[in-house]
Residue frames as a rotation matrix with the C-alpha (Angstrom) as fourth column:
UNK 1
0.891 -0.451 0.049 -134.26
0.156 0.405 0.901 -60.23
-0.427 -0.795 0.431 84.64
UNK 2
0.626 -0.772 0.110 -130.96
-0.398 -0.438 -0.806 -58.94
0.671 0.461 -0.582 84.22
UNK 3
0.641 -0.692 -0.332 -127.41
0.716 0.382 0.584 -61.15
-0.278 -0.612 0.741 85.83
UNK 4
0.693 -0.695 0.190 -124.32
-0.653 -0.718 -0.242 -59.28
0.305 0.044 -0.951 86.44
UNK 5
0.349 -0.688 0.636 -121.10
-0.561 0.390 0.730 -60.53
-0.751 -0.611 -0.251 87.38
UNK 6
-0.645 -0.724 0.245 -119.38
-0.633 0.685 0.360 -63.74
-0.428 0.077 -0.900 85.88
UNK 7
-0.338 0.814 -0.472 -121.71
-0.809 0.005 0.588 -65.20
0.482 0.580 0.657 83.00
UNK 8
-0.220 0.422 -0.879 -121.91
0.161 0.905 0.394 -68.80
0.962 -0.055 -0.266 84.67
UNK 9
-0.216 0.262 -0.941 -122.09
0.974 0.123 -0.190 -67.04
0.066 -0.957 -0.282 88.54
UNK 10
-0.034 0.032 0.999 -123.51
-0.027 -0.999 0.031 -63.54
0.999 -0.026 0.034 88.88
UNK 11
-0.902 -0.345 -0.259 -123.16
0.410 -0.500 -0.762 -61.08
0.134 -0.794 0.593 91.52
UNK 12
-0.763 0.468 -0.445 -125.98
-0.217 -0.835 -0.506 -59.19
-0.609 -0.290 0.739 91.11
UNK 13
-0.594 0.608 0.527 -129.32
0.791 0.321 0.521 -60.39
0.148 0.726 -0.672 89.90
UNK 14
-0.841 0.391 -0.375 -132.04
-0.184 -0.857 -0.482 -57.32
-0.510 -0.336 0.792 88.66
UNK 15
-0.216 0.931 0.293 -135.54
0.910 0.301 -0.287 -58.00
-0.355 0.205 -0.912 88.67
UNK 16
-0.897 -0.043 -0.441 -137.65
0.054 -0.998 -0.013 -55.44
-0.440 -0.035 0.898 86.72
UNK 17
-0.454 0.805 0.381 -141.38
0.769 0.571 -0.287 -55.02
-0.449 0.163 -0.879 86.66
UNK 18
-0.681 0.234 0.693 -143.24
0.557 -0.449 0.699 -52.96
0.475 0.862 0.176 84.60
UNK 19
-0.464 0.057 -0.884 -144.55
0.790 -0.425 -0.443 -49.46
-0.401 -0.904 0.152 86.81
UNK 20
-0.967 -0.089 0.239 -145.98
0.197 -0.856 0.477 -47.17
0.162 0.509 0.845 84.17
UNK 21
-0.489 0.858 -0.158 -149.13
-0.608 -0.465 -0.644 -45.08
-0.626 -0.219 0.749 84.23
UNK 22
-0.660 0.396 0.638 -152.10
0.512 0.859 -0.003 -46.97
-0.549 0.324 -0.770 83.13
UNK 23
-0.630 0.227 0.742 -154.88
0.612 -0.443 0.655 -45.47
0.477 0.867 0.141 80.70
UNK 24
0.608 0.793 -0.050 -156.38
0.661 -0.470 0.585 -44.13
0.440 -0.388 -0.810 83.86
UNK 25
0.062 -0.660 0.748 -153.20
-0.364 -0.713 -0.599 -42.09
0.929 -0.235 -0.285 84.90
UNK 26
0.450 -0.403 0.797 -152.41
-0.838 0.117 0.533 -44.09
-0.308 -0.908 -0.285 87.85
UNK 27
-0.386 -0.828 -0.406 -149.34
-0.810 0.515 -0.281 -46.46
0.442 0.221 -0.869 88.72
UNK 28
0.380 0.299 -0.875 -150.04
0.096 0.928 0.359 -50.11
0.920 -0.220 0.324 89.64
UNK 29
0.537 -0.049 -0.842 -147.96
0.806 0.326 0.495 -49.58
0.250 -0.944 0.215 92.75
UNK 30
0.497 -0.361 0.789 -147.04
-0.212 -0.932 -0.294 -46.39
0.842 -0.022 -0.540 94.74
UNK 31
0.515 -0.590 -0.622 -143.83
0.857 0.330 0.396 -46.41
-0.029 -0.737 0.676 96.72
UNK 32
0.951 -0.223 0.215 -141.34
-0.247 -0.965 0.089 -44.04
0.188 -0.138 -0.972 98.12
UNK 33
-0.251 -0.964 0.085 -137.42
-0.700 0.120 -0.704 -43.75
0.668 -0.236 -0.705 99.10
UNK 34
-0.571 -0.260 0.779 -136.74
-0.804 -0.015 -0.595 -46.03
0.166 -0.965 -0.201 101.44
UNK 35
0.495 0.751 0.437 -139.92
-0.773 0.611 -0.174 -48.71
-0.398 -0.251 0.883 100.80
UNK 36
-0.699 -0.697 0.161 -139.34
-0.662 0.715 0.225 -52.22
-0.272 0.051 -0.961 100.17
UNK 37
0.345 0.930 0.125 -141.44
-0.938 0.345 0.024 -55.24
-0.021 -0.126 0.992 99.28
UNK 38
-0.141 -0.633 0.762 -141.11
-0.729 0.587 0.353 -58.94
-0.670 -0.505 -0.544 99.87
UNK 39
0.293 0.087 -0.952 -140.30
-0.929 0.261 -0.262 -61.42
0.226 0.961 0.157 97.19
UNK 40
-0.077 -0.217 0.973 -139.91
-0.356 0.918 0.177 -65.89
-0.931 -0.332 -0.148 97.29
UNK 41
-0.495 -0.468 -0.732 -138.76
-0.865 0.345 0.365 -68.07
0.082 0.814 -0.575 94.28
UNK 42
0.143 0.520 0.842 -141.23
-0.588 0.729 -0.351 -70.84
-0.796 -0.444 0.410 94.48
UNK 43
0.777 0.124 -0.617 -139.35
-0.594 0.470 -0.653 -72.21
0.210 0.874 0.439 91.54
UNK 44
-0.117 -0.985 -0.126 -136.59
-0.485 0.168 -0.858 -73.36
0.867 -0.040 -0.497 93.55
UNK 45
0.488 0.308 0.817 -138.22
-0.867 0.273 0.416 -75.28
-0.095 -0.911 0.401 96.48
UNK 46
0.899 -0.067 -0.433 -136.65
-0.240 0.752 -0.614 -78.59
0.367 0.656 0.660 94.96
UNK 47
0.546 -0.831 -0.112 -133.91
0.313 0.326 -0.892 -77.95
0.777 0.452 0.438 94.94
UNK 48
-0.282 -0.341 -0.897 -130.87
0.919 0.171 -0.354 -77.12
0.274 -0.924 0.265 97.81
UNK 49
-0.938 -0.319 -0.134 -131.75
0.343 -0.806 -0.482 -73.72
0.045 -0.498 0.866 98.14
UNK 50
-0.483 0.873 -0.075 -134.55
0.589 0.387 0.709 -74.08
0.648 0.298 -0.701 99.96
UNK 51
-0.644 -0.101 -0.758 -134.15
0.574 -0.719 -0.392 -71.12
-0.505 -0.687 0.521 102.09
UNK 52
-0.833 0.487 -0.262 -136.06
-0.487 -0.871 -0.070 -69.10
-0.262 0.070 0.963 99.35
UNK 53
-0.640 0.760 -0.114 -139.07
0.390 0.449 0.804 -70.33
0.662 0.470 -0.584 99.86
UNK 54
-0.137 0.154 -0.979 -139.37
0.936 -0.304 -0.179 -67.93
-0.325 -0.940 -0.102 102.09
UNK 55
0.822 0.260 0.506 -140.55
0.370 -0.920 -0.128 -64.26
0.432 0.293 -0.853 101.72
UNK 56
-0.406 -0.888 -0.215 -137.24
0.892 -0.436 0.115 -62.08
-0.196 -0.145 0.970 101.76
UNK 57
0.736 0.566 -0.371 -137.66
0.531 -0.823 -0.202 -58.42
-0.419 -0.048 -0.906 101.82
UNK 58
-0.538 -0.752 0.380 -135.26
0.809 -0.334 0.485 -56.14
-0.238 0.568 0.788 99.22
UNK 59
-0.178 -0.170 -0.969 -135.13
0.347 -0.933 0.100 -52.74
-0.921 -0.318 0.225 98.93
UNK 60
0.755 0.467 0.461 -137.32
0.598 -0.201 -0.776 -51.05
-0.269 0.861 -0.431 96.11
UNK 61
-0.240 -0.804 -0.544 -133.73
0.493 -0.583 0.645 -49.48
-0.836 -0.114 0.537 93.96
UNK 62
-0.502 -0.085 0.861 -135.83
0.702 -0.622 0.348 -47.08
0.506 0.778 0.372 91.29
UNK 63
-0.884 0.437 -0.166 -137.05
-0.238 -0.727 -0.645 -43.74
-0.402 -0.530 0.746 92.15
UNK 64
-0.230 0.960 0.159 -141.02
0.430 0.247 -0.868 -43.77
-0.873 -0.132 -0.470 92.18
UNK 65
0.242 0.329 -0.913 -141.33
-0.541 -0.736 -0.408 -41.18
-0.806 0.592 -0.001 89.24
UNK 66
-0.589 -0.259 -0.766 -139.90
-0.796 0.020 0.605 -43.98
-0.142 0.966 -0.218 86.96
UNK 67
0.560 0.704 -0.437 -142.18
-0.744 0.659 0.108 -46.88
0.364 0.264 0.893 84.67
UNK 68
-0.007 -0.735 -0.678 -139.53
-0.322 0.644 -0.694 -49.35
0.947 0.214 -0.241 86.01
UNK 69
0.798 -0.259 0.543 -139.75
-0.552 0.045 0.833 -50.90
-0.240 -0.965 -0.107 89.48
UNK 70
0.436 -0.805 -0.403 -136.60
-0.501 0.155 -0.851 -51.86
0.748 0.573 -0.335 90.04
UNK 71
0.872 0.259 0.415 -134.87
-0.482 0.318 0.816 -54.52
0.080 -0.912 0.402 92.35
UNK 72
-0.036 -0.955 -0.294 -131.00
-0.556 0.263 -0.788 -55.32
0.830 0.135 -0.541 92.40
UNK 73
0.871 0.213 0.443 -130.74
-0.456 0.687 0.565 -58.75
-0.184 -0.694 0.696 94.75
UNK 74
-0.181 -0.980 -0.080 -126.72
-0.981 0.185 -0.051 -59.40
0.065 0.069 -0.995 95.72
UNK 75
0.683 0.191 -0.705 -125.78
-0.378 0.918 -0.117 -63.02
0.625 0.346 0.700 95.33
UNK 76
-0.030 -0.915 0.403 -123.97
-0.997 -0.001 -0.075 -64.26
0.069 -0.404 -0.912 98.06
UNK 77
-0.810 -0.237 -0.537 -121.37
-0.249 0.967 -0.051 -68.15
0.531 0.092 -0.842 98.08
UNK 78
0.704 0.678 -0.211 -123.77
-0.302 0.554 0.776 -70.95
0.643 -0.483 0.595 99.60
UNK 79
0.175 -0.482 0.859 -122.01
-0.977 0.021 0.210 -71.87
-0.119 -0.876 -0.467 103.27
UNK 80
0.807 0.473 0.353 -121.89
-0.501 0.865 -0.015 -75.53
-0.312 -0.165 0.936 101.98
């Protein structure tokens, strides 16, 4: 997990899971331009932002050929 932005508020939070060939020569998950997949924070039901406790879809942002899935998730103000 990687924050951007403003050390006590980031802009940009990047998830990154681990995508590499396995000792049989295949990737744990095959995607393409354009795929997506759908992530929820069930560490944060508690609390006010209880919106993600929902499944959100976000746009897979590495290319398939790398060991890195990669996921870049924008932070936006709370309307409160």
């Amino acid at each position: 997990v990687y924050f951007w932005g403003k050390p006590d508020k980031p802009d940009v939070i990047t998830l990154q899971f681990d995508n590499a060939f396995n000792e049989k020569s295949v990737k744990p998950l095959q995607y393409m331009e354009g795929h997506y997949l759908y992530l929820r924070c069930p560490a944060v039901e508690g609390s006010p932002y209880n919106i993600l406790k929902e499944w959100h879809p976000f746009t897979i942002s590495s290319a398939p050929d790398e060991a890195i899935l990669e996921v870049n998730i924008r932070v936006m103000p709370s309307p409160l």
